[in-house]
C-alpha positions, 0 to 999 in steps of 0.5 A: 085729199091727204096722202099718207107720207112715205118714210122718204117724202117725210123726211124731205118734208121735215128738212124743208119745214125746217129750213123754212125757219131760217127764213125772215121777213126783209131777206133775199133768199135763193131757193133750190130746184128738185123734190126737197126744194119744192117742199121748202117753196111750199112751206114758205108759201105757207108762212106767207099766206099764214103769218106774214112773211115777206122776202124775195126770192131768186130761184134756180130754175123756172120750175121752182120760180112758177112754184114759187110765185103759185104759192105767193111768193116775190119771185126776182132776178138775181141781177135784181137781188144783187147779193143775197142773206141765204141759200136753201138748197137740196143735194144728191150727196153730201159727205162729211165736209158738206161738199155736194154732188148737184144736178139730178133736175139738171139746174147745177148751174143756176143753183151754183151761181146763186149759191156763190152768191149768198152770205150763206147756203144750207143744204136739205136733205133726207138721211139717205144722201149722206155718204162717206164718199162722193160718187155713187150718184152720177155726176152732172156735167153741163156742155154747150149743144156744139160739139158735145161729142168731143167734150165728151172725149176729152172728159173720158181721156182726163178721167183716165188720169184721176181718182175715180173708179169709173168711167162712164159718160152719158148724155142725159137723155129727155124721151128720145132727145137731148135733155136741154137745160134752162140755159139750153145746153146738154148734160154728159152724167159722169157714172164714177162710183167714188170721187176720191178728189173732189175738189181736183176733180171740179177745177179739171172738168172747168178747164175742158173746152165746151164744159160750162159747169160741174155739178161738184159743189165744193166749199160752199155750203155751210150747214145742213138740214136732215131729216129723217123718216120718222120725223126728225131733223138734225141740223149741222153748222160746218163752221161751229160744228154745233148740232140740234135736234128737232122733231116734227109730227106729221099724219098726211100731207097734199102734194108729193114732189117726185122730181129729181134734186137740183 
């Protein structure tokens, strides 16, 4: 039955719904992982049942290719897609140059490598995960299961020499085991409470034995999406700098997504 939509899911929504929009029928399209990302994959799977809309789509975890195919939609490898047209994607944060922290639903790595892979990314997001600064929201670091003890360390000893305020390295837990990742490797959840490189960050954590990848977007994403709760959204193009502004009028909605971003 409809539920009334909180401030928060509202906006999700209204990006998603959004985003949705810059979808056109013949493309190749990466879609994200994470609560806002499964709006979008329900948007789009309206779009195709309701107007015809016909793409195929690489996603980035197997929780967002199993909803995605729920709701109609071709569901390819990225090896299939070879290069793709965009990739619509949510974020933890953002700052004002749209470099992102990802990984909150642990699928970093597969989000990135589709990313990378596309004539363009656009990033939805509610208001809230704008920020000044990156790193309130923990870090992602994906490591393989050997050793992941002394990654660990040695992410704790090459932190000491950079522009972080905090420390802190957990592996990220599922109940009272490792989280494990499609790839099937662990997560190290770096608490730093503020990033004051972000890109020198993101090169050094790639050099350490045993990471496979950092959740530091940088350089790739390309506009944005926001929404906010009562139904607005503002869309940012990073290399125009053009804004718009657009408003959606929602009273209930089936299916809340609660789970974690990318």
């Amino acid at each position: 039955m409809p539920i009334d939509l909180s401030p928060i899911d509202t906006a999700k929504f209204a990006a998603a719904r959004r985003a949705a929009r810059l979808v056109e029928s013949g493309m190749k399209v990466g879609l994200g992982t994470g609560s806002t990302a499964a709006w979008l994959v329900r948007s789009l799977g309206e779009m195709v049942r309701d107007e015809g809309l016909r793409f195929r789509a690489v996603a980035t975890s197997s929780r967002t290719a199993a909803l995605a195919r729920e709701c109609g939609i071709e569901v390819v490898s990225l090896d299939e897609a070879g290069w793709l047209d965009l990739t619509i994607d949510g974020a933890d944060e953002f700052d004002g140059a749209l470099n992102l922290i990802k990984g909150g639903g642990g699928a970093h790595l597969r989000e990135k490598v589709v990313a990378t892979a596309s004539d363009r990314m656009v990033v939805i997001a509610d208001a809230g995960k704008e920020v000044e600064t990156l790193g309130a929201f923990p870090l992602p670091v994906e490591v393989i299961p050997f050793g992941w003890r002394t990654t660990r360390a040695l992410i704790e000893e090459m932190l000491v020499g950079l522009d972080v305020l905090g420390r802190g390295a957990a592996l990220r837990m599922n109940g009272d085991e490792p989280f494990v990742t499609d790839e099937g490797n662990h997560i190290i959840d770096l608490h730093l409470n503020r990033i004051g490189n972000p890109r020198q960050l993101a090169l050094v954590l790639n050099q350490i034995p045993g990471v496979v990848e950092n959740g530091l977007f940088i350089d790739i994403a390309d506009a944005v999406v926001i929404g906010h709760g009562d139904g607005r959204v503002e869309m940012r193009d990073l290399a125009t700098g053009g804004r718009e502004e657009t408003r959606f009028d929602f009273v209930g909605r089936d299916n809340i997504f609660v789970d974690g971003e990318g």
